[in-house]
Backbone as ProteinMPNN parsed JSONL, in Angstrom:
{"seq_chain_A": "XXXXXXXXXXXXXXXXXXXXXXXXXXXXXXXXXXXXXXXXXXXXXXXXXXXXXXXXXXXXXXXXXXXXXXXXXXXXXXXXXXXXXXXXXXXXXXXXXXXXXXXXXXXXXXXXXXXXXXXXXXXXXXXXXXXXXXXXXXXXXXXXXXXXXXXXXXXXXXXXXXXXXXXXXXXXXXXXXXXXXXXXXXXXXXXXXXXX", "coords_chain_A": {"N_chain_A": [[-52.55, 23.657, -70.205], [-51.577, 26.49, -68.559], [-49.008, 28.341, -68.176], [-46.715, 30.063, -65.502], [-44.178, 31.876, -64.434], [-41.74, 32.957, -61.95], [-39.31, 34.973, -60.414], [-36.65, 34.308, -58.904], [-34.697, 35.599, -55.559], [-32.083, 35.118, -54.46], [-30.28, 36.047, -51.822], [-27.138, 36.67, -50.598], [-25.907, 37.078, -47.185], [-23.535, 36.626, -45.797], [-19.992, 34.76, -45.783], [-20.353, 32.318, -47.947], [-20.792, 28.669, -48.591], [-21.722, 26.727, -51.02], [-20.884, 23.043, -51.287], [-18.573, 21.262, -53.548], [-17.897, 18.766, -53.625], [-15.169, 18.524, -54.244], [-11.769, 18.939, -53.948], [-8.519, 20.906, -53.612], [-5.551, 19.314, -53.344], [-3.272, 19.919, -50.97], [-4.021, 22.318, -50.726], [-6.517, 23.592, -50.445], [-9.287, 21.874, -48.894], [-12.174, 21.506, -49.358], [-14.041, 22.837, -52.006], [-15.893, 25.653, -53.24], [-18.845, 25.059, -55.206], [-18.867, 25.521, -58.607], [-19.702, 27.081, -61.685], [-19.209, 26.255, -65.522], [-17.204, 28.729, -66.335], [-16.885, 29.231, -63.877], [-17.793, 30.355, -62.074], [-20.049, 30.894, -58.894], [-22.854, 29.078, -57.471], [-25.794, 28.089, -56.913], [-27.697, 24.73, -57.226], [-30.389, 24.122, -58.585], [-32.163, 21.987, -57.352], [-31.523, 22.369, -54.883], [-31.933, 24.846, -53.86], [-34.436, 23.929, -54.19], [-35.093, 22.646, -52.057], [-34.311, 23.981, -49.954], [-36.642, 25.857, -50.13], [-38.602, 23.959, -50.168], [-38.601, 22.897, -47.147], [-39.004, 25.235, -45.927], [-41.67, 25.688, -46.753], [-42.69, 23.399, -45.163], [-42.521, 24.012, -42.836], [-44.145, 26.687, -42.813], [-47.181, 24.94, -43.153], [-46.469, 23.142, -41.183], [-46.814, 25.269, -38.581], [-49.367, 26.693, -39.242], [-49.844, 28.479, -41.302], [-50.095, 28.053, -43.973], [-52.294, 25.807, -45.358], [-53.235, 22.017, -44.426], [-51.251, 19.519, -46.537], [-50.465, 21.2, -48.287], [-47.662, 21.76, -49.155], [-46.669, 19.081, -50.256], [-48.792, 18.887, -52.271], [-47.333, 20.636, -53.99], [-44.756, 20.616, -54.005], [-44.119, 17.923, -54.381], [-44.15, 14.101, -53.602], [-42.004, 12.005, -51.998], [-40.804, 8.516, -52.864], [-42.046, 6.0, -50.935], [-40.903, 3.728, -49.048], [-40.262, -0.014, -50.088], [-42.415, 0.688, -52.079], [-42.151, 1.338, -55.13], [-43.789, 2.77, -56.936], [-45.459, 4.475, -55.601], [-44.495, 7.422, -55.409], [-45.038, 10.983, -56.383], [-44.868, 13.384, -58.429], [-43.787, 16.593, -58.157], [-44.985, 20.097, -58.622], [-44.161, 22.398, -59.187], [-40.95, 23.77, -60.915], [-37.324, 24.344, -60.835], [-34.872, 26.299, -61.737], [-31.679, 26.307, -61.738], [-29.831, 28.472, -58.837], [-27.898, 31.389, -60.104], [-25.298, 34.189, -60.475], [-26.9, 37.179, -61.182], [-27.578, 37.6, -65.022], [-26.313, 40.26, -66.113], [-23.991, 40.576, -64.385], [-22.953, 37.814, -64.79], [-22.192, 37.358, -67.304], [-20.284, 39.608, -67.935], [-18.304, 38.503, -65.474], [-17.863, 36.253, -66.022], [-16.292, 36.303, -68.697], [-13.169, 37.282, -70.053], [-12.522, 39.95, -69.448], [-13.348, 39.785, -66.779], [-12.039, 38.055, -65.106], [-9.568, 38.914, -63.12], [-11.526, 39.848, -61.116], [-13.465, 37.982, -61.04], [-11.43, 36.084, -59.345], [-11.805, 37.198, -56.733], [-14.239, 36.249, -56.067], [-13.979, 34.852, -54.236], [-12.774, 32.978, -51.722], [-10.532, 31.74, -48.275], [-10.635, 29.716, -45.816], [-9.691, 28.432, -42.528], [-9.892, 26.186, -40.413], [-9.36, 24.587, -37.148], [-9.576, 22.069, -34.588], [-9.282, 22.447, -30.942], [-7.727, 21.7, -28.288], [-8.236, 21.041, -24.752], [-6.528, 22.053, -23.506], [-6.179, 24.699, -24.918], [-4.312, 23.872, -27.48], [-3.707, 23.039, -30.625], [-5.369, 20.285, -32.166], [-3.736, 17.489, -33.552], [-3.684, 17.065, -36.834], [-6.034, 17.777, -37.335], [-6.595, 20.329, -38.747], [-8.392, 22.021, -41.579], [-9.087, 23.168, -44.166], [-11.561, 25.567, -46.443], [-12.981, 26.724, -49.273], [-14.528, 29.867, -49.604], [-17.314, 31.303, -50.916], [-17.803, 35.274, -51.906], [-20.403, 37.339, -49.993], [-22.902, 37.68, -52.11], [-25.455, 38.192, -54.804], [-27.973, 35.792, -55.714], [-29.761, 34.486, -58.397], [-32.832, 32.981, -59.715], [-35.14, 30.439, -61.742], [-38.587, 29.929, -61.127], [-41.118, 27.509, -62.549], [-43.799, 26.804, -63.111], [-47.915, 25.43, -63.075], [-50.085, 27.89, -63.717], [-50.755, 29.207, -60.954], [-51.684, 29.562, -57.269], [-49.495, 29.264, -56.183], [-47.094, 31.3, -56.272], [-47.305, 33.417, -54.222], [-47.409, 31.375, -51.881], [-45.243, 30.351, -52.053], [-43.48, 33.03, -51.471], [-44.244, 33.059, -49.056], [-42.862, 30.821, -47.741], [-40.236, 31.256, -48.145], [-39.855, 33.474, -46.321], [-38.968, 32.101, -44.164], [-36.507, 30.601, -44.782], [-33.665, 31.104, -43.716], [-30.489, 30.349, -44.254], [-28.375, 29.359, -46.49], [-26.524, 26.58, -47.849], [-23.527, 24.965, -47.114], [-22.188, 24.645, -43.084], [-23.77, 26.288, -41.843], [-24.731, 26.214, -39.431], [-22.621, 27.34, -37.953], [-22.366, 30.358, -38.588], [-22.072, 30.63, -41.561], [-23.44, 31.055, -44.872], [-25.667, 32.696, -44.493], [-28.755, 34.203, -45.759], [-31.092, 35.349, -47.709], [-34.455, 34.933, -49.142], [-36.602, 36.174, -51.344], [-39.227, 36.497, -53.863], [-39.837, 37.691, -56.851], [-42.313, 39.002, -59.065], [-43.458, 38.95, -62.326], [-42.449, 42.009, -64.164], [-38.454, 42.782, -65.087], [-36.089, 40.431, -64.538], [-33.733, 39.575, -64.993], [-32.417, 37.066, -64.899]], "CA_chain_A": [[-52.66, 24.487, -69.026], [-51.09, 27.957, -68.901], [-47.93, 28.412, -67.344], [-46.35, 31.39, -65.007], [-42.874, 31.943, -64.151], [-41.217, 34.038, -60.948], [-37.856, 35.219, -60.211], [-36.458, 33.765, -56.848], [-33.82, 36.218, -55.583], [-30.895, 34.884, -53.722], [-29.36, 37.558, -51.62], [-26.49, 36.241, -49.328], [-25.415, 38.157, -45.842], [-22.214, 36.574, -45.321], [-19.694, 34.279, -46.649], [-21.283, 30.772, -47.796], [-20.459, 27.181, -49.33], [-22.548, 25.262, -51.189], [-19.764, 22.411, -51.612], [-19.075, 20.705, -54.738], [-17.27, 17.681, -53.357], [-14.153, 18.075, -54.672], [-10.65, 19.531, -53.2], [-7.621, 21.54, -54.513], [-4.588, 18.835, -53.194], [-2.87, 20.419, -49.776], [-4.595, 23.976, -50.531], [-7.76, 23.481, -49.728], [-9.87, 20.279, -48.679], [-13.861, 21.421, -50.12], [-14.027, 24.047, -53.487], [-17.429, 25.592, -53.916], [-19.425, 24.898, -56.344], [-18.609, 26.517, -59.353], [-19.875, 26.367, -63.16], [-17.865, 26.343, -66.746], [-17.104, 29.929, -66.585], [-15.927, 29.724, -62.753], [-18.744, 31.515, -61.159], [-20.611, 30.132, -58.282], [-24.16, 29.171, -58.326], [-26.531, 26.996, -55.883], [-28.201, 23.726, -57.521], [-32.328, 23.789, -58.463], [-32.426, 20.906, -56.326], [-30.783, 22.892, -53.522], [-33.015, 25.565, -54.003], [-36.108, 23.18, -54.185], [-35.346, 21.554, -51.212], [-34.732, 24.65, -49.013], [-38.108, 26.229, -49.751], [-39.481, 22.822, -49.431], [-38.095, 22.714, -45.76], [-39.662, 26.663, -45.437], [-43.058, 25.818, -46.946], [-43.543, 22.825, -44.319], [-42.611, 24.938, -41.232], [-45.7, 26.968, -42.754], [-47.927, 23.869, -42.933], [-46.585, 22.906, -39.251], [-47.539, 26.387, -37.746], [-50.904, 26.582, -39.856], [-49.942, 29.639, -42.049], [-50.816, 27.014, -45.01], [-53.137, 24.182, -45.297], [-52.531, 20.697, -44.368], [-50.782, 18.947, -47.872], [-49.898, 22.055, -49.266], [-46.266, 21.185, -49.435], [-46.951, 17.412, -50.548], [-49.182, 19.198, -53.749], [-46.743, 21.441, -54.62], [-43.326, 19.544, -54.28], [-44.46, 16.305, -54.607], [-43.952, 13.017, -52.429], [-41.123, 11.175, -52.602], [-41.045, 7.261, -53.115], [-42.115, 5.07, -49.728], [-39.985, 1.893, -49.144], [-41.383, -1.244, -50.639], [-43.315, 1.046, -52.83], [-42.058, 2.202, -55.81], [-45.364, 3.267, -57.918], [-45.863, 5.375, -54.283], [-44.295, 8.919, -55.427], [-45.928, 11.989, -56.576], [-44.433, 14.502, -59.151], [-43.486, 17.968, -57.685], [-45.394, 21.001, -59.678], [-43.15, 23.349, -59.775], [-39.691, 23.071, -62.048], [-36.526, 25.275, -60.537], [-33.388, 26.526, -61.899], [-29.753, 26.868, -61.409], [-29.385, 29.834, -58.96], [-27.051, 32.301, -60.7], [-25.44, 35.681, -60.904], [-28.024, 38.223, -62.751], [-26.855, 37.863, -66.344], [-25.05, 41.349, -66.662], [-23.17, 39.999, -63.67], [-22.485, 36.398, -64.836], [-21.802, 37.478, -68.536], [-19.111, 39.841, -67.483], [-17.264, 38.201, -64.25], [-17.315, 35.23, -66.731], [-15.402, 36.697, -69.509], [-11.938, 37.43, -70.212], [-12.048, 40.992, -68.184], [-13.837, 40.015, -65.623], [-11.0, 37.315, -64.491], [-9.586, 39.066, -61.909], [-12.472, 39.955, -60.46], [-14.061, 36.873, -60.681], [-10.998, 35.649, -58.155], [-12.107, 38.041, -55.782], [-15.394, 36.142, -55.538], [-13.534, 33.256, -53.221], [-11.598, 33.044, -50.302], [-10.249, 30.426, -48.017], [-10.993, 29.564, -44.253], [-8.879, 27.643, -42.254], [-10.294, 26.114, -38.819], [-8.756, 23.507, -36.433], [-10.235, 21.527, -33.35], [-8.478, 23.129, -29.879], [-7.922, 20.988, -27.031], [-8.761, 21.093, -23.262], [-5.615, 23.085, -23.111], [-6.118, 25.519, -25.912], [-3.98, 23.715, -27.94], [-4.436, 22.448, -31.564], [-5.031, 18.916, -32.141], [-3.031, 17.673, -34.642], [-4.063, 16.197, -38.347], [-7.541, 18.679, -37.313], [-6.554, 21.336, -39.539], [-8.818, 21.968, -42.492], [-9.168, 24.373, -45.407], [-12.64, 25.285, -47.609], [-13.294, 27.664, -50.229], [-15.847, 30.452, -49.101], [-17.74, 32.726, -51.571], [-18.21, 36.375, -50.694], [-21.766, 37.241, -50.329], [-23.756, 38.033, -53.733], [-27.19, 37.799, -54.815], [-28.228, 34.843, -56.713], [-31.293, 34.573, -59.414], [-33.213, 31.567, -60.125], [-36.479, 31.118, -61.986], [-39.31, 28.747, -60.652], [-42.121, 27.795, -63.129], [-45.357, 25.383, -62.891], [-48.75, 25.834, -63.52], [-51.023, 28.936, -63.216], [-52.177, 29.313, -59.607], [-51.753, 30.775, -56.606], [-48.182, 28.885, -55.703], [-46.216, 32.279, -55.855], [-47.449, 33.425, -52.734], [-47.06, 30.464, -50.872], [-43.132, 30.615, -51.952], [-43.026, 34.114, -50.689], [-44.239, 33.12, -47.338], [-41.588, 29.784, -47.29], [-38.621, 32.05, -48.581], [-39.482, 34.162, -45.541], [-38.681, 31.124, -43.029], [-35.31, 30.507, -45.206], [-32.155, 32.066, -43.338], [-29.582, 29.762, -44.953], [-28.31, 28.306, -47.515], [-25.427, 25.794, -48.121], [-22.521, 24.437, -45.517], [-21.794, 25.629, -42.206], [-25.09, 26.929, -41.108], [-24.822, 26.503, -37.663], [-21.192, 28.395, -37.728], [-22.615, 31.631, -39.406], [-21.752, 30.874, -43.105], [-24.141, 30.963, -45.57], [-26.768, 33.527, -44.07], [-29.202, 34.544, -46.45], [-32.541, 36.416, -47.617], [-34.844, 34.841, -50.316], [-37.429, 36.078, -51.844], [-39.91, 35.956, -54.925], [-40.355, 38.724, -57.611], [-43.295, 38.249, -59.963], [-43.761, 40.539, -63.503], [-40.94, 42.547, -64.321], [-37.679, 42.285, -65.225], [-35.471, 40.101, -63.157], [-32.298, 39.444, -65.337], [-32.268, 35.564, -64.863]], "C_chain_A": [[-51.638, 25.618, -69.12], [-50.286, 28.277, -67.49], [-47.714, 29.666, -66.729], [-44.96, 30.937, -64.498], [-42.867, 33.142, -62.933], [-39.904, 33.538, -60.742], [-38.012, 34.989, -58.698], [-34.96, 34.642, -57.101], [-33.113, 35.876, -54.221], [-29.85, 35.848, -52.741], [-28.391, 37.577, -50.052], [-25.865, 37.602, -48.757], [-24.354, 38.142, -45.298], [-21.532, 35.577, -46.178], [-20.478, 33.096, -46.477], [-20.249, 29.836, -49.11], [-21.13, 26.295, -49.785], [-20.879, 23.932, -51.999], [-20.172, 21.74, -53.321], [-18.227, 18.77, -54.832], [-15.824, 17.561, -53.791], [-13.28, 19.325, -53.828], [-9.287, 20.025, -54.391], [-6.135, 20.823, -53.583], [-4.069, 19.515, -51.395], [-3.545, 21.871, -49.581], [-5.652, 23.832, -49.989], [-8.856, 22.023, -49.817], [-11.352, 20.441, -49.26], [-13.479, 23.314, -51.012], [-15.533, 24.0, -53.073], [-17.757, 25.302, -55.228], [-19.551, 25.745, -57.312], [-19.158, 26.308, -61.323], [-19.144, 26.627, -64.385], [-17.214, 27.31, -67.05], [-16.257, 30.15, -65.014], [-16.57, 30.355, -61.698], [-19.721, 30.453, -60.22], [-22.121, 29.981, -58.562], [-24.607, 27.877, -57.183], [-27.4, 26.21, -57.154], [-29.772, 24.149, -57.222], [-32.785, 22.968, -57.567], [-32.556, 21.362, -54.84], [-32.176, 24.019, -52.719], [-34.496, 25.189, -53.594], [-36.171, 22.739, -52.776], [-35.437, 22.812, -49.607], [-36.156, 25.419, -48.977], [-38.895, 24.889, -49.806], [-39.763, 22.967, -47.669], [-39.007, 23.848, -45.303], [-40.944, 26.366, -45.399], [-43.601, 24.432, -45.812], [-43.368, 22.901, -43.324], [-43.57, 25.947, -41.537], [-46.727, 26.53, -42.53], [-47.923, 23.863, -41.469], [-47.077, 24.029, -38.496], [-49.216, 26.825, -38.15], [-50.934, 27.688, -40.779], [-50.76, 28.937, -43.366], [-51.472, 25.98, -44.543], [-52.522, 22.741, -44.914], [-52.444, 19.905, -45.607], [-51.085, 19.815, -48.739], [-48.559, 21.924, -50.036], [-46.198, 20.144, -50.332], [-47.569, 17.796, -51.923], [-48.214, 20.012, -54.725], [-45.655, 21.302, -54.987], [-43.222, 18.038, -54.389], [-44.663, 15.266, -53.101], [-42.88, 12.078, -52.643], [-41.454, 9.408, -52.239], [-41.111, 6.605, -51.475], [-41.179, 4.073, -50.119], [-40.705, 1.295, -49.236], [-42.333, -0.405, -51.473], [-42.968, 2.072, -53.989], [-43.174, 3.107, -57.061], [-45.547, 4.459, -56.579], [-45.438, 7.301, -54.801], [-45.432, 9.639, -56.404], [-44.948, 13.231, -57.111], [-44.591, 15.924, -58.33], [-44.457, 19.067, -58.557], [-44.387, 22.204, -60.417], [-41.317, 22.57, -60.577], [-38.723, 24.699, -61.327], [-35.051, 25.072, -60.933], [-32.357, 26.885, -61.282], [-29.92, 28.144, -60.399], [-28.183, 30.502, -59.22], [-26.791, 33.651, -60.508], [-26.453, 36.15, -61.505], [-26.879, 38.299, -63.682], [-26.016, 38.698, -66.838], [-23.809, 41.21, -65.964], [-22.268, 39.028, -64.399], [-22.133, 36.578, -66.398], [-20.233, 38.674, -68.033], [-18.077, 39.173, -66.702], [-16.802, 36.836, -65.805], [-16.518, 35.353, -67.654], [-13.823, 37.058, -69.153], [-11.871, 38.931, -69.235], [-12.512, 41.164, -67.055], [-13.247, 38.701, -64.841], [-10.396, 37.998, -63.156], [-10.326, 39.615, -61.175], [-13.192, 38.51, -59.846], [-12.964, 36.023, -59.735], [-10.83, 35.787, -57.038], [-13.35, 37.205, -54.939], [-14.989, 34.874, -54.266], [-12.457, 33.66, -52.605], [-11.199, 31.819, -49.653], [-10.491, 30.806, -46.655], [-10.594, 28.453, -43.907], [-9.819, 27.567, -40.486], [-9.852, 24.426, -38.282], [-9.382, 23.281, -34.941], [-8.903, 21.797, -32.238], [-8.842, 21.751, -28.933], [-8.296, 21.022, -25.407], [-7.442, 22.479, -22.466], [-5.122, 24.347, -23.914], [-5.102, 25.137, -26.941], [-4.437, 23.21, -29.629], [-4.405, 20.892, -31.673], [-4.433, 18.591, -33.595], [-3.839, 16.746, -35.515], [-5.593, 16.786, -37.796], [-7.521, 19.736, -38.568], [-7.42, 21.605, -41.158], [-9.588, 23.34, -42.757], [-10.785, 24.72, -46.243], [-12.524, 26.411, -48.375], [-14.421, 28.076, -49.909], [-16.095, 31.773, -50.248], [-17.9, 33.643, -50.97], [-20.052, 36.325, -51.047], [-21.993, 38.4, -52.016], [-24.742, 37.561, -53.597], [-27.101, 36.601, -56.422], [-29.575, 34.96, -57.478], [-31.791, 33.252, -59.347], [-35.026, 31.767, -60.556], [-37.181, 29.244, -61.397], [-40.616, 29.08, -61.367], [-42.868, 26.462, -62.814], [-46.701, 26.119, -63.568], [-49.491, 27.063, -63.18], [-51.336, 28.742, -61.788], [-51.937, 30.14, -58.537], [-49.822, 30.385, -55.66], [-47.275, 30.216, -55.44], [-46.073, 32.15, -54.219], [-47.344, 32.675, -51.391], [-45.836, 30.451, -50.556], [-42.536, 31.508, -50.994], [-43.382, 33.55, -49.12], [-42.811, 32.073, -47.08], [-40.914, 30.629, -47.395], [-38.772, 32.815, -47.28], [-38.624, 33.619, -44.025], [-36.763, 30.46, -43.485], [-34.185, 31.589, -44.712], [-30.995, 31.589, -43.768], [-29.368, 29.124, -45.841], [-26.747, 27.719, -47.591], [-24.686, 25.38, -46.791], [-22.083, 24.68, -44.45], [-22.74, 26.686, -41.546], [-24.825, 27.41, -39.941], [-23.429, 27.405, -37.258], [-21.158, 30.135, -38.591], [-22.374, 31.935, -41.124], [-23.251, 30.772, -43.437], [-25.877, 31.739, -45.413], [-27.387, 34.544, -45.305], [-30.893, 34.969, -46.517], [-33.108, 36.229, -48.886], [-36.2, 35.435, -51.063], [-37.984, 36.381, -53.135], [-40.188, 37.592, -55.348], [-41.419, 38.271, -58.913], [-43.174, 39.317, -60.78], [-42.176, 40.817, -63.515], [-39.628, 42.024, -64.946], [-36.798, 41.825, -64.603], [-34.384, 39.266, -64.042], [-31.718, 37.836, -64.82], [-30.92, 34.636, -65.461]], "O_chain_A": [[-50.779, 25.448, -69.986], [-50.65, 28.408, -66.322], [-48.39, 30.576, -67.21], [-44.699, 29.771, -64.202], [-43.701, 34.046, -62.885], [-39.426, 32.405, -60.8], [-38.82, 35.233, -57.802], [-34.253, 34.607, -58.109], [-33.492, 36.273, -53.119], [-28.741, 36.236, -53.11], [-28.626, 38.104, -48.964], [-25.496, 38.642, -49.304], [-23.924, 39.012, -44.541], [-22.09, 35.308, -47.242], [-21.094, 32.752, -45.468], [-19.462, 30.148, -50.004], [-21.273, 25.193, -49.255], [-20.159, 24.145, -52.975], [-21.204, 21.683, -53.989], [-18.111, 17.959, -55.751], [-15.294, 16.456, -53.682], [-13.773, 20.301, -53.262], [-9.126, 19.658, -55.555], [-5.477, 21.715, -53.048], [-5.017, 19.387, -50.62], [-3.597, 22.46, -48.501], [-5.655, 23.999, -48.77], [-9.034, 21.345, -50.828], [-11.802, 19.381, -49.694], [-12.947, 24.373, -50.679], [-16.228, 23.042, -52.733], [-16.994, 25.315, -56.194], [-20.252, 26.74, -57.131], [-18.841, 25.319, -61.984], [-18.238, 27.434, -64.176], [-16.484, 27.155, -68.028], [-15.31, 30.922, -64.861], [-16.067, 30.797, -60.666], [-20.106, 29.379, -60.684], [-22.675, 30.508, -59.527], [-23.875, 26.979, -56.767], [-27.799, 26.939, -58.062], [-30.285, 24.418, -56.135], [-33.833, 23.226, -56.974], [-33.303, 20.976, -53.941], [-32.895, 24.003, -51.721], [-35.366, 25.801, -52.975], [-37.272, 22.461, -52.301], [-36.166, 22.707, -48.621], [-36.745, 25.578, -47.908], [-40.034, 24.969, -49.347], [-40.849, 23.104, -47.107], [-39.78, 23.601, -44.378], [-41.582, 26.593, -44.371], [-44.81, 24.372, -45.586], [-43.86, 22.073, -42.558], [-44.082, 26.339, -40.489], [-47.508, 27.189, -41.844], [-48.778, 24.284, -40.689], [-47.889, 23.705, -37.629], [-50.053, 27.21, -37.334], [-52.066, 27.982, -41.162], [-51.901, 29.278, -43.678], [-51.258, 25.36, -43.502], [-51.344, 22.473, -45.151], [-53.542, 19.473, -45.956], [-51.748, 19.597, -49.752], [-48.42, 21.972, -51.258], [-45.545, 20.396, -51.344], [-47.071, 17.197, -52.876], [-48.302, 20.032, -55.953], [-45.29, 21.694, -56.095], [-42.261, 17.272, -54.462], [-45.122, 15.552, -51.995], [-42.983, 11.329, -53.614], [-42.3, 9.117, -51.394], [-40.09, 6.785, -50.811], [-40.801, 3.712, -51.234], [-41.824, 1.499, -48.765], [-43.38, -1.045, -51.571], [-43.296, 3.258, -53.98], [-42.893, 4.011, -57.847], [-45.872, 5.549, -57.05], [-46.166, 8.236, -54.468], [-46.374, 9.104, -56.989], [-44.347, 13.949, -56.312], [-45.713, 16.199, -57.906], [-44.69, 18.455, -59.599], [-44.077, 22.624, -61.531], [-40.831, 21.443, -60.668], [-39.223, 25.823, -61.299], [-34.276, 24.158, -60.652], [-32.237, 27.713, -60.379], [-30.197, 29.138, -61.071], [-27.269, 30.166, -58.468], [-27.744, 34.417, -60.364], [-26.947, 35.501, -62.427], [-25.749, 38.751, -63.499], [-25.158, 38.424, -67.678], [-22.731, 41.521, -66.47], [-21.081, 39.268, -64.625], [-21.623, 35.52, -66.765], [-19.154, 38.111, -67.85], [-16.936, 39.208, -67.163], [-15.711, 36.679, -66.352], [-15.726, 34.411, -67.661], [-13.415, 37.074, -67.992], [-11.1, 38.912, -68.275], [-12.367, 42.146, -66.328], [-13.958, 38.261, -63.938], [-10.816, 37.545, -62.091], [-9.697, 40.065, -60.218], [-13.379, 38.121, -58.693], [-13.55, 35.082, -59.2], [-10.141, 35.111, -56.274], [-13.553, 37.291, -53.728], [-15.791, 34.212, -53.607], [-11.528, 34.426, -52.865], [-11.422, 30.777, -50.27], [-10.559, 31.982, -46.297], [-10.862, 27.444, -44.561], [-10.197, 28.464, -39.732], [-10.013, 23.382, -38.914], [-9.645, 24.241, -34.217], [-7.752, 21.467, -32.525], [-9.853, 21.049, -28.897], [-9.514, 20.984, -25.585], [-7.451, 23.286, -21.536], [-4.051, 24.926, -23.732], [-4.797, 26.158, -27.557], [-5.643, 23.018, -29.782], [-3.412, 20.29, -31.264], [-4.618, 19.294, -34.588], [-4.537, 15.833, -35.074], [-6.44, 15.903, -37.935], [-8.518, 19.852, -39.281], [-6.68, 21.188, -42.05], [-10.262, 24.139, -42.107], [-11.145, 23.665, -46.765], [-11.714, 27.206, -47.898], [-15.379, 27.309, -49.813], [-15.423, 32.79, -50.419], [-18.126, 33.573, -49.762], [-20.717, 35.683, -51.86], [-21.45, 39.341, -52.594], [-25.132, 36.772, -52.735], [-26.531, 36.603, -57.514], [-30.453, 35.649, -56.96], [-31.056, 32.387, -58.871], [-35.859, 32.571, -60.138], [-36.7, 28.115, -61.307], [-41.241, 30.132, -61.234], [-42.469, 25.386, -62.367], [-46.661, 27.073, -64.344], [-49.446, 27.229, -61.962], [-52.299, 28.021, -61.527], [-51.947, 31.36, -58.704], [-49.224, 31.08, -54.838], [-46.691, 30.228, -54.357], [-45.422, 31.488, -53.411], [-47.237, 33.115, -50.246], [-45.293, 30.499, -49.452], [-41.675, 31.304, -50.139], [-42.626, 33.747, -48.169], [-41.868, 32.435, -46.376], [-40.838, 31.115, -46.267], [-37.637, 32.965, -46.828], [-37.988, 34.256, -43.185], [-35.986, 30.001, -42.648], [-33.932, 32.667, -45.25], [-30.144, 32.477, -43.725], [-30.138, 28.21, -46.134], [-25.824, 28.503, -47.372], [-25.162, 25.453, -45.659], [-21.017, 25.23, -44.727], [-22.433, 27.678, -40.885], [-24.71, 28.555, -39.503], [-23.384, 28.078, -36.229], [-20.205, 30.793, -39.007], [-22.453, 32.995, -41.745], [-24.131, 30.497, -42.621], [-26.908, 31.427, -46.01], [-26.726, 35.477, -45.762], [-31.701, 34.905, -45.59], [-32.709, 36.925, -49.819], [-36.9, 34.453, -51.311], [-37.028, 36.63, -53.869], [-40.584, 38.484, -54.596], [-41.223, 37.265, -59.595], [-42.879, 40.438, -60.366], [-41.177, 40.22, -63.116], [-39.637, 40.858, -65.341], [-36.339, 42.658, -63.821], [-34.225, 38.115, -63.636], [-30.571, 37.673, -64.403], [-30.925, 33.409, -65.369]]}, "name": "protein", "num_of_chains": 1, "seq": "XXXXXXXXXXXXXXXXXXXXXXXXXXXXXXXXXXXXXXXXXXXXXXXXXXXXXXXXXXXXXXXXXXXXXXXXXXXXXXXXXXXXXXXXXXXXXXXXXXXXXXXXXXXXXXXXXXXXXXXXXXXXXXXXXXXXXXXXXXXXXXXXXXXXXXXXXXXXXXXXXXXXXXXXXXXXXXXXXXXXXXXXXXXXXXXXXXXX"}
């Protein structure tokens, strides 16, 4: 069967966190997620799961069919039934800097730059009397906004377009949603060159 590929374009609006579980000692309590070079980058998974979430608030309003979602990302395993799941179609990568990006910042002269791309944010729980409460205080590591790449391939069909409509229902990505981090704008380029 005869494959197609599209560029998914990542294009954050403010700062964001996809966490990576780990902490830097008294400096800061959550690091983003960062890969061998230092540069941030959202998880295929991450990716998969927010236009999952998009494409079945299409389904629920009726823009798509009923078990559009379910053909296209699969089904995951019922309890008591492991034979029960259903393979996903599509296959999604790493999102990343665009390559002329992520090949520079990553190198040797693009070091101090690349410590530009992170910041820190400090927020503490207030009390009834505007005070702070104590042992509240906590630190994260916040990227600035940048545009991310990512490619999503499966079989021939008409899946693009479906993406593009989910990606339009996607306003966030990563930690801190509901507190204005991670505000973002995804969508799908097909053809062309899109620097992956």
């Amino acid at each position: 069967m005869k494959q197609q590929a599209v560029h998914l374009r990542v294009c954050f609006l403010s700062y964001w966190h996809a966490g990576s579980g780990l902490g830097r000692g008294a400096e800061l309590d959550a690091l983003v997620l960062k890969d061998a070079r230092g540069l941030p980058y959202l998880p295929g998974r991450t990716v998969k799961g927010l236009l999952r979430e998009g494409m079945q608030c299409c389904e629920d309003v009726g823009v798509l069919p009923r078990g559009r979602t379910a053909e296209i990302f699969g089904v995951p395993t019922v309890k008591d039934a492991p034979d029960s799941s259903v393979p996903g179609r599509l296959f999604f990568s790493d999102a990343r800097l665009p390559r002329e990006d992520h090949e520079w910042l990553g190198g040797a002269e693009g070091a101090d730059d690349r410590r530009a791309l992170y910041d820190a944010f400090a927020a503490t729980r207030i009390d009834s009397r505007g005070l702070a409460v104590d042992h509240t205080l906590r630190t994260i590591e916040l990227c600035v906004p940048v545009e991310l790449v990512a490619t999503v391939s499966g079989a021939e069909g008409d899946w693009p377009a479906d993406l593009q409509r989910a990606c339009s229902l996607v306003r966030g990505a990563g930690s801190h949603r509901s507190r204005g981090l991670g505000r973002c704008e995804m969508t799908i380029q097909t053809g062309g060159h899109a620097h992956a």
